[in-house]
C-alpha positions as a Markdown table, in Angstrom:
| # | Residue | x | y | z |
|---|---|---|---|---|
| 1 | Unk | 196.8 | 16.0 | 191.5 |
| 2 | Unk | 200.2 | 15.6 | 189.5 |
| 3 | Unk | 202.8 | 16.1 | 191.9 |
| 4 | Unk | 207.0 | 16.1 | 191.8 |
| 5 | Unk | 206.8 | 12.4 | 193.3 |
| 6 | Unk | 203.2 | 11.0 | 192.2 |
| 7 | Unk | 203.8 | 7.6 | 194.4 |
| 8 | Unk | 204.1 | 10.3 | 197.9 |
| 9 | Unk | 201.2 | 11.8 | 199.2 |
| 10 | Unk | 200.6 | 15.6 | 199.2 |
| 11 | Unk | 201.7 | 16.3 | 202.4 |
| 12 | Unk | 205.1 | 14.1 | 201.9 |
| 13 | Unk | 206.1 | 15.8 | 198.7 |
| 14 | Unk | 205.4 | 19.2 | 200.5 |
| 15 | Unk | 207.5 | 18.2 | 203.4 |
| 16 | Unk | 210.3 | 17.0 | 200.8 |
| 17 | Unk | 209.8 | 20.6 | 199.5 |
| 18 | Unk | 210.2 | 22.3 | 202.4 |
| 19 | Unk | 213.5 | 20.2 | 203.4 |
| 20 | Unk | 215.1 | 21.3 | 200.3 |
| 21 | Unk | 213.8 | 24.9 | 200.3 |
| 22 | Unk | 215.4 | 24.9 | 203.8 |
| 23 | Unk | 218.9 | 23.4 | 202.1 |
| 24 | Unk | 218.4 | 26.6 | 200.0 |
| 25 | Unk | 218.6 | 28.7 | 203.0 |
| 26 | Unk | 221.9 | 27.3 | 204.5 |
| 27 | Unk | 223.1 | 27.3 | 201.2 |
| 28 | Unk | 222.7 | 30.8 | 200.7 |
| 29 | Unk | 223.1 | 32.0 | 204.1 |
| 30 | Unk | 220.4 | 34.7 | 203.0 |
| 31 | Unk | 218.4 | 35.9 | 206.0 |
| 32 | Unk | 214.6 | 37.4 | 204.9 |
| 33 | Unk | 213.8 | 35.4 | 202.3 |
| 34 | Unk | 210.0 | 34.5 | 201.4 |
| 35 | Unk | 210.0 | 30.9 | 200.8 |
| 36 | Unk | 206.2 | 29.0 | 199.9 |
| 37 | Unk | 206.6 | 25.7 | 199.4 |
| 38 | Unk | 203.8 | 23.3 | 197.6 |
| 39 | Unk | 203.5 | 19.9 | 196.0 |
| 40 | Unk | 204.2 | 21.2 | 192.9 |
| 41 | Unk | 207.3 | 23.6 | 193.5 |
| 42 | Unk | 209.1 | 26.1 | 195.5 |
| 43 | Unk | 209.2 | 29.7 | 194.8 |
| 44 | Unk | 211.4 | 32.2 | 196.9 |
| 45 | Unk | 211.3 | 36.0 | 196.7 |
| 46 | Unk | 214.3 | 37.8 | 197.4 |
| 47 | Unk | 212.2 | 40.7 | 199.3 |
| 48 | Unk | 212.9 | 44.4 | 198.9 |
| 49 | Unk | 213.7 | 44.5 | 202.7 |
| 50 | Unk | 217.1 | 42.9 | 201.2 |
| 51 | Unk | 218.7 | 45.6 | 200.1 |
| 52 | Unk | 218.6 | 48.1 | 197.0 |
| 53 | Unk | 217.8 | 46.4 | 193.9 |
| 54 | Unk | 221.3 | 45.6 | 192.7 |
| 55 | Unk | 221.9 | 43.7 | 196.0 |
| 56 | Unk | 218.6 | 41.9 | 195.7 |
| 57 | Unk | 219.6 | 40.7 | 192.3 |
| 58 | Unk | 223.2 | 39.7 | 193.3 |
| 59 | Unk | 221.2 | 38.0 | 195.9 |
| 60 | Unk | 218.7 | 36.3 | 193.3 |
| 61 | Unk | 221.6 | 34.9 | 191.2 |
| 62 | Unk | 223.3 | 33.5 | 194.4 |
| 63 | Unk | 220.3 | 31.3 | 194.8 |
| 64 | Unk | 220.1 | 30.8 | 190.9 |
| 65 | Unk | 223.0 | 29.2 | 191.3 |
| 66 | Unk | 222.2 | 27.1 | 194.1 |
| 67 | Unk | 219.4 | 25.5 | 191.8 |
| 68 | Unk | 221.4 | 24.6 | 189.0 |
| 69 | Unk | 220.5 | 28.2 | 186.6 |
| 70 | Unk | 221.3 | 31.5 | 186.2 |
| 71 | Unk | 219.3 | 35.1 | 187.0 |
| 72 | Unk | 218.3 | 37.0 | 184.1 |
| 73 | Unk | 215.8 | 39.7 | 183.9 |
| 74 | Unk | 212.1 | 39.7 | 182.6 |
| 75 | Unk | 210.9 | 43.0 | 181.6 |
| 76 | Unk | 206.6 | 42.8 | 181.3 |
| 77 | Unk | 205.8 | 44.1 | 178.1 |
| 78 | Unk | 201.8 | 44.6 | 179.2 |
| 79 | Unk | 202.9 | 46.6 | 182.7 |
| 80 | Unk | 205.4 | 48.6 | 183.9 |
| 81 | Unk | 207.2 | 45.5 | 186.0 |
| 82 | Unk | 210.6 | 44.4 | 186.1 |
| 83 | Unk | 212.2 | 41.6 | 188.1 |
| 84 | Unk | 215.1 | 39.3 | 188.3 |
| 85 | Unk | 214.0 | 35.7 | 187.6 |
| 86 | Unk | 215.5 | 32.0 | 188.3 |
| 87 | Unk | 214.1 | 28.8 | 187.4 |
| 88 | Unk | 215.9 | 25.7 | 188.4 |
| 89 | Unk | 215.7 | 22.7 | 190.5 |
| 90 | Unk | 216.8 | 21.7 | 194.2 |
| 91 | Unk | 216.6 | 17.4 | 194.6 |
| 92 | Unk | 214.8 | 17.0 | 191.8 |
| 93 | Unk | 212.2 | 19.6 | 192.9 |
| 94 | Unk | 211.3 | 23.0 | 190.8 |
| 95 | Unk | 212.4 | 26.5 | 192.0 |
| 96 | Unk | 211.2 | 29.6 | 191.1 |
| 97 | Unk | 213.4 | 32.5 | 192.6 |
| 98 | Unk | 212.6 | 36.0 | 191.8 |
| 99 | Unk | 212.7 | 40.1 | 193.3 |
| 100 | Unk | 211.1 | 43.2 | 191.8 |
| 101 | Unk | 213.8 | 45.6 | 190.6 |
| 102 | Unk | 211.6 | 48.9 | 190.6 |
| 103 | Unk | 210.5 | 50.5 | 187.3 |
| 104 | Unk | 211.7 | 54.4 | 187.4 |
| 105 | Unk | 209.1 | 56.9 | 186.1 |
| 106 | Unk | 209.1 | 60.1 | 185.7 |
| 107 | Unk | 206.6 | 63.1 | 187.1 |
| 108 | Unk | 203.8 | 64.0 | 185.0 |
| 109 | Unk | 200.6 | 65.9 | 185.4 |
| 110 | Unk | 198.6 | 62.8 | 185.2 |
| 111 | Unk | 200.9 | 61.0 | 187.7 |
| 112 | Unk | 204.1 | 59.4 | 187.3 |
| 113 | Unk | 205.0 | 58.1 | 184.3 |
| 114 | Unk | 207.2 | 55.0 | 183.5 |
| 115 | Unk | 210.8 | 54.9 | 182.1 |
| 116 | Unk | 211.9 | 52.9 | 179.3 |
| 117 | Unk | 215.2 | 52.9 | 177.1 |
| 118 | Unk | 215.1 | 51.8 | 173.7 |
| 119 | Unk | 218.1 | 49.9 | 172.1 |
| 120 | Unk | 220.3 | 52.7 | 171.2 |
| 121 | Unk | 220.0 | 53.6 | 175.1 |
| 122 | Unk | 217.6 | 56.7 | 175.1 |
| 123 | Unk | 215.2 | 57.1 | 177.5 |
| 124 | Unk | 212.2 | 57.8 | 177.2 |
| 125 | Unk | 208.7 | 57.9 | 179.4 |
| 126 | Unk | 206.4 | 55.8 | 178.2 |
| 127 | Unk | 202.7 | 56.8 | 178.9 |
| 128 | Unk | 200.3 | 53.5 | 179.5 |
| 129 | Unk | 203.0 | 51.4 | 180.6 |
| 130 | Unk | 203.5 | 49.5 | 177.6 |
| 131 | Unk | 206.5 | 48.3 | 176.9 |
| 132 | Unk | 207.7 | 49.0 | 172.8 |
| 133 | Unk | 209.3 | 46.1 | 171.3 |
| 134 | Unk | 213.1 | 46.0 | 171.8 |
| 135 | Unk | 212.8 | 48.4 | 174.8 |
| 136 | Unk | 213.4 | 47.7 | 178.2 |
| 137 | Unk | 212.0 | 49.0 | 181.6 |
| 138 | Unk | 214.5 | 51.4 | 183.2 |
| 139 | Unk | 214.7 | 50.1 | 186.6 |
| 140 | Unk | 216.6 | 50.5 | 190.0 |
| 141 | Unk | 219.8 | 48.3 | 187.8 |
| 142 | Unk | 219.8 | 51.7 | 186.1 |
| 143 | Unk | 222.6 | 54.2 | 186.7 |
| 144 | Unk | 220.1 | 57.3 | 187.9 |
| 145 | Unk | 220.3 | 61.0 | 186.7 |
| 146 | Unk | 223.3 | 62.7 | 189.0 |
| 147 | Unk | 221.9 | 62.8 | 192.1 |
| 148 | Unk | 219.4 | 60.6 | 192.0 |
| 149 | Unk | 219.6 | 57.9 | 194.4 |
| 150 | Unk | 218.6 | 54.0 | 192.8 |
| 151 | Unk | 214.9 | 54.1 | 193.0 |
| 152 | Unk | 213.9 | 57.7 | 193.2 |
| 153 | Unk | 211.9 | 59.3 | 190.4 |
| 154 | Unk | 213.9 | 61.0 | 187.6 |
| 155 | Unk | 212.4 | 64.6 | 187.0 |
């Protein structure tokens, strides 16, 4: 198995892991993160529990910067998914750091339907949930309709 430090053992470069992933959480001072460590890398998810999706991605860039990078975001162009992805390195070890930010959809007689803008800003629902090129998802980042609260569907 190729690891992050081939001479160690598995369970030596999974302990080294999970010392760093811990130096990540004093770090950040971030309570409620989900942290899985391996021999291979650490991944942490800034859970939705965290706070609305603006928080969670101020959060995701804290710890972005804590390994080395910066948080951008990562629209799927197969699915209606959107998140705030990091990928760095804490001693010498690969992080992955990422929260979902909440696709917005609108009601539709077949169900909701997802929300997309296209590059001159209009929005649009997008029926099958895939992403046109250029487009993005319009997520929980998203300024909502007046009185629409982050997160809630847009009628």
């Amino acid at each position: 198995m190729d690891t992050a430090y081939p001479a160690l053992t598995d369970c030596a470069v999974t302990a080294a892991a999970m010392r760093a992933a811990a130096s990540i959480i004093e770090d950040s001072a971030l309570a409620g993160l989900s942290v899985t460590c391996t021999g291979e890398q650490i991944t942490v998810q800034v859970c939705e529990q965290a706070g609305d999706p603006a928080e969670r991605a101020r959060q995701a860039g804290l710890l972005a910067g804590i390994a080395g990078t910066q948080a951008c975001r990562h629209d799927s162009p197969v699915t209606a998914y959107c998140q705030v992805t990091a990928y760095g390195h804490v001693r010498g070890i690969p992080v992955s750091i990422f929260t979902p930010t909440g696709v917005r959809t609108r009601p539709a007689d077949t169900g909701p339907v997802p929300l997309a803008a296209g590059p001159g800003g209009q929005v649009t629902a997008v029926p099958g949930g895939t992403l046109p090129a250029g487009w993005r998802w319009v997520t929980g980042l998203d300024p909502g309709p007046a009185g629409t609260a982050p997160g809630q569907e847009a009628a």
